[in-house]
LUMDREN-596627 format. One record per residue (C-alpha): residue in three letters; residue number from 1; x, z, y. Coordinates in Angstrom, 3 decimals. Layout:
N
<node residu="ALA" num="NUM" east="X" up="Z" north="Y"/>
...
***
This chain:
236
<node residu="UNK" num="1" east="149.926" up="97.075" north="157.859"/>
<node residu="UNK" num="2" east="148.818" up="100.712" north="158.801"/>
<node residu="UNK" num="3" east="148.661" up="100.413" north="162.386"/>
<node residu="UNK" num="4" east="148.573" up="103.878" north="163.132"/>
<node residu="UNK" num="5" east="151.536" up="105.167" north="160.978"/>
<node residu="UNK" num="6" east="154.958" up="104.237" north="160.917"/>
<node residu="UNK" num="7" east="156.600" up="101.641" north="160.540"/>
<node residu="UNK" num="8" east="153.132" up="99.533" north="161.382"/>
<node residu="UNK" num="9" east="152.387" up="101.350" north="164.558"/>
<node residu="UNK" num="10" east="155.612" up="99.637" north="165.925"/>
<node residu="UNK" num="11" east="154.531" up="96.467" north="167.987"/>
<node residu="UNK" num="12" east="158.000" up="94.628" north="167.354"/>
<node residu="UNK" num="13" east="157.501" up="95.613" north="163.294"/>
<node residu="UNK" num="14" east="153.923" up="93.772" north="163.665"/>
<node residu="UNK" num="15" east="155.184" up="90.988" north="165.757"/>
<node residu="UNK" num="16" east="158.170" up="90.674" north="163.396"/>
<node residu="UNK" num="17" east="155.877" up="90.235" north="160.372"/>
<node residu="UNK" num="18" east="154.086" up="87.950" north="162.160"/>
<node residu="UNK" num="19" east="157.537" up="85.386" north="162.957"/>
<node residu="UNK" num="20" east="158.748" up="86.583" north="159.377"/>
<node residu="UNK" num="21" east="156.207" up="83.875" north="157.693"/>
<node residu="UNK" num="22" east="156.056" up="81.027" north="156.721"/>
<node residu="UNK" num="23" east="152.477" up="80.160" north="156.808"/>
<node residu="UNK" num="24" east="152.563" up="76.731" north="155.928"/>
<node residu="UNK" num="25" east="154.875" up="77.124" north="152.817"/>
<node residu="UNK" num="26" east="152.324" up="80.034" north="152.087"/>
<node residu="UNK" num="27" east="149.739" up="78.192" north="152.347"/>
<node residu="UNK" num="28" east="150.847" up="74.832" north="150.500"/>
<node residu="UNK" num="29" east="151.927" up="77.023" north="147.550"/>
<node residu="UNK" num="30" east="149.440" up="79.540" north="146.960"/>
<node residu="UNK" num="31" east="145.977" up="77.577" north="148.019"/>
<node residu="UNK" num="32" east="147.328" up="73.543" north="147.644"/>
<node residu="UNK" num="33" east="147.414" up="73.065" north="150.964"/>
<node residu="UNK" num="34" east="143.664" up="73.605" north="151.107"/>
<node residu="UNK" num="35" east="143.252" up="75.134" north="154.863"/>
<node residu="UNK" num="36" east="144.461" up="75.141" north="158.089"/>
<node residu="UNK" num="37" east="147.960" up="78.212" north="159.570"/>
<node residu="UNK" num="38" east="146.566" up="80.340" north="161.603"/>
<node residu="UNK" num="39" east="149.579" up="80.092" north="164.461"/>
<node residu="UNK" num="40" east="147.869" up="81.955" north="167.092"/>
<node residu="UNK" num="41" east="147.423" up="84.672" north="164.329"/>
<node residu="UNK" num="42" east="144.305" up="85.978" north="165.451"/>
<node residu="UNK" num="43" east="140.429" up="85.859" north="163.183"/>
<node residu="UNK" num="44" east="139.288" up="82.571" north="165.341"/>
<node residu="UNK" num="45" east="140.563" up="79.658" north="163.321"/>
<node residu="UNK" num="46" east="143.230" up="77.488" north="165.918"/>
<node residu="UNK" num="47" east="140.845" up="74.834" north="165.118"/>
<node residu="UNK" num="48" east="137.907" up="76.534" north="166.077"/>
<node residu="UNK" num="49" east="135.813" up="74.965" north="169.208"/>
<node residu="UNK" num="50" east="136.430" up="79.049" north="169.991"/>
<node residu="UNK" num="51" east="139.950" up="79.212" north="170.513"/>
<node residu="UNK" num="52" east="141.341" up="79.533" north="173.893"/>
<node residu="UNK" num="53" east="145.027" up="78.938" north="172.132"/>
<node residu="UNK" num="54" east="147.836" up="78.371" north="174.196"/>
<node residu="UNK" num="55" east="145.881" up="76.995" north="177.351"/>
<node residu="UNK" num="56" east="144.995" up="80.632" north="177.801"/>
<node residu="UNK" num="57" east="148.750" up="82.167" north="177.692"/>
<node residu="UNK" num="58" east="148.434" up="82.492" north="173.875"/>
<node residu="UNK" num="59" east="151.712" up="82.895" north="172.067"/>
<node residu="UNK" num="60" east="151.889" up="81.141" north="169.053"/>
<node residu="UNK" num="61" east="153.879" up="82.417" north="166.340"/>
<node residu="UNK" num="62" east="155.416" up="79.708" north="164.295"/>
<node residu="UNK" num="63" east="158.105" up="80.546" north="161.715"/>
<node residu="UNK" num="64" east="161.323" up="82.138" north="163.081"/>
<node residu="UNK" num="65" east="163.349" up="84.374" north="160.967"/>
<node residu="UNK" num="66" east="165.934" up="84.759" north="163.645"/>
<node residu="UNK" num="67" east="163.523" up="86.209" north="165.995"/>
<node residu="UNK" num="68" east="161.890" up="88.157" north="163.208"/>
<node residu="UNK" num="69" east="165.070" up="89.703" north="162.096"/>
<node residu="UNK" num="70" east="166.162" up="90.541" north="165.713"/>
<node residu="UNK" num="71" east="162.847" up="92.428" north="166.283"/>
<node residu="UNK" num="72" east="163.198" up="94.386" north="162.498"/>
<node residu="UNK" num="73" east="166.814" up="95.112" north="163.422"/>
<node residu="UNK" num="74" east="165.458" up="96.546" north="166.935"/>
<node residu="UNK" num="75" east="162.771" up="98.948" north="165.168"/>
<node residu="UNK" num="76" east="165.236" up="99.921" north="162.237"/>
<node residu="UNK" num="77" east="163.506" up="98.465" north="159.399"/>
<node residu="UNK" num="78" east="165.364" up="96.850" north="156.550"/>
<node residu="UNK" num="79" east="162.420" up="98.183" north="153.415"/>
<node residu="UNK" num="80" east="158.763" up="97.286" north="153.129"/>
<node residu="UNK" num="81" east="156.867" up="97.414" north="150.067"/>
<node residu="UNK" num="82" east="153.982" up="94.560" north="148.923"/>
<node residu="UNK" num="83" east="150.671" up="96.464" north="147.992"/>
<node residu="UNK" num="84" east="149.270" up="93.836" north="145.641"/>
<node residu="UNK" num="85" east="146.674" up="93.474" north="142.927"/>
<node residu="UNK" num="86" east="146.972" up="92.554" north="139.490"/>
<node residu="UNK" num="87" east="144.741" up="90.957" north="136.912"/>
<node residu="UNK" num="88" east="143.048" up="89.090" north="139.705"/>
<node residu="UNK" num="89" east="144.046" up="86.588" north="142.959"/>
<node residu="UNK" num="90" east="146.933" up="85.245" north="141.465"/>
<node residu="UNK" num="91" east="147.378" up="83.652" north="144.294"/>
<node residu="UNK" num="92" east="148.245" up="86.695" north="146.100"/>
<node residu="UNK" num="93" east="151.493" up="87.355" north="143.774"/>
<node residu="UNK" num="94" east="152.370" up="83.613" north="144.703"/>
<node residu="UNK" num="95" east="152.251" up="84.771" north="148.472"/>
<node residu="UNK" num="96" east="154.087" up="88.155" north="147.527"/>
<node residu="UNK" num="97" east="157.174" up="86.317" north="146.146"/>
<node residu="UNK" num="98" east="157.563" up="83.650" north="148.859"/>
<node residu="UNK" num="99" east="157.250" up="86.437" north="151.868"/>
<node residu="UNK" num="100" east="159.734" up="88.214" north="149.734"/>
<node residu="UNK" num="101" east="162.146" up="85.601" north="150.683"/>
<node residu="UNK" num="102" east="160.948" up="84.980" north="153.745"/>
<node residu="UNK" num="103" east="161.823" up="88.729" north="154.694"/>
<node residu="UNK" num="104" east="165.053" up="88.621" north="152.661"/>
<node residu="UNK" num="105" east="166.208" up="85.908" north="155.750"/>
<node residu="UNK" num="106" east="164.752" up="88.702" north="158.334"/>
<node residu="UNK" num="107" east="167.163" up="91.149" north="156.883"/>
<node residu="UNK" num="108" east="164.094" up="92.977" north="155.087"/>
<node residu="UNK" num="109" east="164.097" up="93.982" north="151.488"/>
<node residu="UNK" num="110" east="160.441" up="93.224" north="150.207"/>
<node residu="UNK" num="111" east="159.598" up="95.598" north="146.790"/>
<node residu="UNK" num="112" east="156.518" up="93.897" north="144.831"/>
<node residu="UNK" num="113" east="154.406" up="96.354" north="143.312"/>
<node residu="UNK" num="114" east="151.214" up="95.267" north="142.051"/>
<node residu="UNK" num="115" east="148.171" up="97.581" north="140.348"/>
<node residu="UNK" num="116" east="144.809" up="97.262" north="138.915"/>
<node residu="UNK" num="117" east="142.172" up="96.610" north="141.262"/>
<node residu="UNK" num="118" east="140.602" up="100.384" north="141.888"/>
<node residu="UNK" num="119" east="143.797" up="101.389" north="142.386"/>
<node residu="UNK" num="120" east="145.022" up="98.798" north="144.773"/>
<node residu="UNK" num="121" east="141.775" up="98.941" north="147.157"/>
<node residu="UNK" num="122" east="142.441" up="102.944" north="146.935"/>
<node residu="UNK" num="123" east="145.886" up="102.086" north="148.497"/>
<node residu="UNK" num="124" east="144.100" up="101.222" north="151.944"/>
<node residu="UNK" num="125" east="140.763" up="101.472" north="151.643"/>
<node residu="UNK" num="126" east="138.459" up="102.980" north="153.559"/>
<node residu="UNK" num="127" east="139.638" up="102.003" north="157.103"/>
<node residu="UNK" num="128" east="141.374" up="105.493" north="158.361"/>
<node residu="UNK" num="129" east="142.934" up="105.611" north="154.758"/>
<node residu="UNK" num="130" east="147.190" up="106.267" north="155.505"/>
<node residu="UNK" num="131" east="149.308" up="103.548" north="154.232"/>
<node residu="UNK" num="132" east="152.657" up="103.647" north="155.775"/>
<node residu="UNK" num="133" east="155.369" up="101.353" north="155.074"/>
<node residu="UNK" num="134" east="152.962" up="99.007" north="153.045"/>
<node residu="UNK" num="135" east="152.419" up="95.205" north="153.436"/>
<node residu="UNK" num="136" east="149.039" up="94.567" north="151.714"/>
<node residu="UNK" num="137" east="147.552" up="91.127" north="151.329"/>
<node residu="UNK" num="138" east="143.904" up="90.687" north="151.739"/>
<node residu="UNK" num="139" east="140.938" up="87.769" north="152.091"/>
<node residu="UNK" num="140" east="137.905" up="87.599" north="154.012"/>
<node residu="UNK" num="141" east="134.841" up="85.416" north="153.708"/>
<node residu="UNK" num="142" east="133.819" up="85.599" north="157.654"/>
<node residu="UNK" num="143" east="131.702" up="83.704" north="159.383"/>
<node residu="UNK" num="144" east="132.934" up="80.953" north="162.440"/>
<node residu="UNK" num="145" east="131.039" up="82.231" north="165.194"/>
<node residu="UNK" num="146" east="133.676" up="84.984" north="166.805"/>
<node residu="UNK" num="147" east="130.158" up="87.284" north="167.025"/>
<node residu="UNK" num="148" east="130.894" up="87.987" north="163.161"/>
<node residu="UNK" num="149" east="134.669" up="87.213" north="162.538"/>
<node residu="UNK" num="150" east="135.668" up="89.508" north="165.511"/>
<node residu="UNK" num="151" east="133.792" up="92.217" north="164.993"/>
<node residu="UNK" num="152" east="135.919" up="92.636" north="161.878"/>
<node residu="UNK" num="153" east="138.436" up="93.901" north="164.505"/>
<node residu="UNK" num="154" east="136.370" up="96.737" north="165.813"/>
<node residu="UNK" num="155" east="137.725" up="100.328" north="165.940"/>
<node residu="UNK" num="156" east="136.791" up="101.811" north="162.664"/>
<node residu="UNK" num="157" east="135.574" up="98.359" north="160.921"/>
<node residu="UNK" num="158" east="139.113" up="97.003" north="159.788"/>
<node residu="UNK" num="159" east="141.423" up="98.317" north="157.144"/>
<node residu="UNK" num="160" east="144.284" up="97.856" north="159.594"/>
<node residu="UNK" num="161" east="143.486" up="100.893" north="161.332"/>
<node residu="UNK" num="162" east="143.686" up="99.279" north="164.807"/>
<node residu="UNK" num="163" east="141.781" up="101.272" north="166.856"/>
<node residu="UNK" num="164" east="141.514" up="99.422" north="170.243"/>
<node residu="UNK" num="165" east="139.093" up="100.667" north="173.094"/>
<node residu="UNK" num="166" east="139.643" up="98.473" north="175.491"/>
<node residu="UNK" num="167" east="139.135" up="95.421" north="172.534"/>
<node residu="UNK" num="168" east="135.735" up="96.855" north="171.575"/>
<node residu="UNK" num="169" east="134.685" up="97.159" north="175.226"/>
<node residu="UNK" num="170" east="135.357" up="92.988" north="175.534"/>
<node residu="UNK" num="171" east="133.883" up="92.216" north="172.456"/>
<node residu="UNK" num="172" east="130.477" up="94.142" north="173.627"/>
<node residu="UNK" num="173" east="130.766" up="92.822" north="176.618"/>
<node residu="UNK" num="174" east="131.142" up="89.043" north="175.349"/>
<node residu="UNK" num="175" east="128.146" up="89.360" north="172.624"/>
<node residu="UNK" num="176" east="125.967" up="89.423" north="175.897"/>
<node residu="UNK" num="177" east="127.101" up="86.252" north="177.593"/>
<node residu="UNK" num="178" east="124.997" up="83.479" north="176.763"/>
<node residu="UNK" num="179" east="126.215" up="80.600" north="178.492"/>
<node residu="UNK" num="180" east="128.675" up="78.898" north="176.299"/>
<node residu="UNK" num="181" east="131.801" up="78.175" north="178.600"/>
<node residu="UNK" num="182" east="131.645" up="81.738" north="179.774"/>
<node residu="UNK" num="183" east="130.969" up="82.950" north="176.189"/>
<node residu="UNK" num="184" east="134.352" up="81.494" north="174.987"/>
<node residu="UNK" num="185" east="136.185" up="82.933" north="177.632"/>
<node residu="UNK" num="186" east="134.638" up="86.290" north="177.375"/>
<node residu="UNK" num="187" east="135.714" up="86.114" north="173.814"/>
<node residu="UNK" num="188" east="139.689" up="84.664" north="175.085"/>
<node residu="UNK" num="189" east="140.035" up="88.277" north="176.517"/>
<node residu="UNK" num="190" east="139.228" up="89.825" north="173.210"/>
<node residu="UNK" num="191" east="141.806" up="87.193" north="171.517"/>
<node residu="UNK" num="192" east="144.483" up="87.784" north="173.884"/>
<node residu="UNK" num="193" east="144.869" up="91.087" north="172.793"/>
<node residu="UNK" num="194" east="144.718" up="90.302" north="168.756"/>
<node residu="UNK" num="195" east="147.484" up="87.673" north="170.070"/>
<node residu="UNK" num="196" east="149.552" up="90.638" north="171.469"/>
<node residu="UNK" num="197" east="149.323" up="93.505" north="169.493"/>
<node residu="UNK" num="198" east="149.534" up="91.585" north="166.371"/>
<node residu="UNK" num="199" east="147.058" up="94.001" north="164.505"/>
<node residu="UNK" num="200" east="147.226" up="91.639" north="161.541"/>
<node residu="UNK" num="201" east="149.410" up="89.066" north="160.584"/>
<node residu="UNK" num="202" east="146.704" up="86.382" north="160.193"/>
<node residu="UNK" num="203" east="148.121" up="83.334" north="158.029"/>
<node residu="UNK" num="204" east="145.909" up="80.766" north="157.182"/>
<node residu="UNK" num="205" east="141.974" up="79.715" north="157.278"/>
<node residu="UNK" num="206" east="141.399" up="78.165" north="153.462"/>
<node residu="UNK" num="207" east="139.019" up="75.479" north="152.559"/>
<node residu="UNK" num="208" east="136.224" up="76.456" north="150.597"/>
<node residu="UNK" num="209" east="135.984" up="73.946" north="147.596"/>
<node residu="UNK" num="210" east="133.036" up="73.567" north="146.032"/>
<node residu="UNK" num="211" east="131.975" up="71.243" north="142.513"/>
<node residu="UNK" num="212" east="128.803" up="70.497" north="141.141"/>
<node residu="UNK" num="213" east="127.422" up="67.873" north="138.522"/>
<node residu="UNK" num="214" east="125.282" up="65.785" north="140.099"/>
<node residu="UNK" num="215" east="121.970" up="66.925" north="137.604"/>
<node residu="UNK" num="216" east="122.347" up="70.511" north="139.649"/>
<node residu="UNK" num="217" east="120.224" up="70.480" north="142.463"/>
<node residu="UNK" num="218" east="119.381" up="73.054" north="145.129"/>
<node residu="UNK" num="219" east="122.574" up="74.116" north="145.714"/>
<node residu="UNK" num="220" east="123.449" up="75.021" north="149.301"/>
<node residu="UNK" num="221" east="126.554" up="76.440" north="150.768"/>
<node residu="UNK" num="222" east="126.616" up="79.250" north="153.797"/>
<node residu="UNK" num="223" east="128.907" up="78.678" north="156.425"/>
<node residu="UNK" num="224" east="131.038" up="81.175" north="155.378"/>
<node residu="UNK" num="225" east="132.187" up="79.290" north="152.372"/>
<node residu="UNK" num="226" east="129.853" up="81.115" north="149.991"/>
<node residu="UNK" num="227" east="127.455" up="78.921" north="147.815"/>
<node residu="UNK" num="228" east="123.853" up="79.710" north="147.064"/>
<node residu="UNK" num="229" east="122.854" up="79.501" north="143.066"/>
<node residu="UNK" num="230" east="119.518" up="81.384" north="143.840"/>
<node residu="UNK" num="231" east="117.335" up="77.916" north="143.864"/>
<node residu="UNK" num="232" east="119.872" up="75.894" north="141.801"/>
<node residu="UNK" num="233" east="117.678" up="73.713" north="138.650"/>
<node residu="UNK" num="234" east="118.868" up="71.009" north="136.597"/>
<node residu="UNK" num="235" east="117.512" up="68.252" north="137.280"/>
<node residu="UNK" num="236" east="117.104" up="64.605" north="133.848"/>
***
């Protein structure tokens, strides 16, 4: 959502979207259960060795439409629209018509509306673009280390349009710790504030599945999930 214009520049409309889903229905439908819910709803996997989760005073925000609703109801909201893309990522229409009922129980009324790819991207993209009043699904190939998947969340890097000083001040300040412990909890101060402000509702990390035939060698996979064909032969 369009942090910076209504109805997304609401905290309680953010934090509301973030109860509102059902991540692991989400993710069990639209990617086969291939992936781990993001609960703490922030770019560092729960999973991740990176994670300062709920030891660190981390709220975790598992599925409550009662609590979602009561927070929409506070903000006035009762219309959002889905800013999907068709043609492509079917799997985002899957997600479009479960979060439609998901909001439905939240007292929301969820309009689809789906267009061609140029279109869609023009919808929010570049970040500073205004997008008010849209929820718009998105996937990113980022890499573990919170050096790369957090600096996604710098002011003026993420289509969100959160633009958050004080988060770009921790994140250059933790890029210069070297010592691991004190690395990860530079980087907790950094996630405690993508825990509270709920810039993006953060769902689920998916499993990168890759096939080969066994004749195709020199494959190699990044660890970002993307695999390398450059090198790849065919081997008798």
């Amino acid at each position: 959502m369009d942090n910076q214009n209504a109805p997304g520049n609401n905290i309680k409309v953010r934090q509301a979207m973030a109860y509102a889903v059902n991540r692991q229905s989400l993710l069990d439908n639209a990617y086969f259960g291939q992936g781990t819910v993001s609960a703490y709803n922030t770019v560092v996997a729960d999973a991740s060795p990176w994670q300062c989760s709920a030891k660190a005073g981390l709220t975790k925000y598992t599925y409550d439409p009662a609590k979602a609703k009561k927070l929409f109801a506070e903000a006035g909201i009762t219309k959002l629209t889905w800013w999907g893309v068709s043609g492509i990522l079917p799997e985002f229409t899957t997600m479009a018509e479960i979060i439609q009922a998901d909001l439905k129980k939240a007292g929301v009324e969820l309009t689809i509306k789906n267009s061609e790819v140029g279109a869609w991207v023009a919808g929010f993209y570049p970040p500073g673009t205004k997008y008010p009043g849209l929820v718009v699904p998105n996937i990113f190939s980022l890499q573990p280390d919170p050096a790369y998947s957090m600096y996604y969340m710098k002011s003026g890097g993420n289509e969100s349009n959160w633009n958050n000083t004080q988060y770009d001040t921790l994140f250059d300040k933790a890029i210069t710790v070297l010592k691991p412990a004190a690395r990860k909890a530079a980087w907790c101060e950094g996630l405690k504030l993508e825990n509270s402000q709920t810039p993006i509702v953060a769902m689920f990390n998916i499993f990168t599945v890759h096939a080969a035939s066994s004749s195709v060698k020199g494959i190699w996979v990044a660890p970002n999930g993307m695999a390398h064909l450059e090198g790849a032969s065919l081997g008798s």
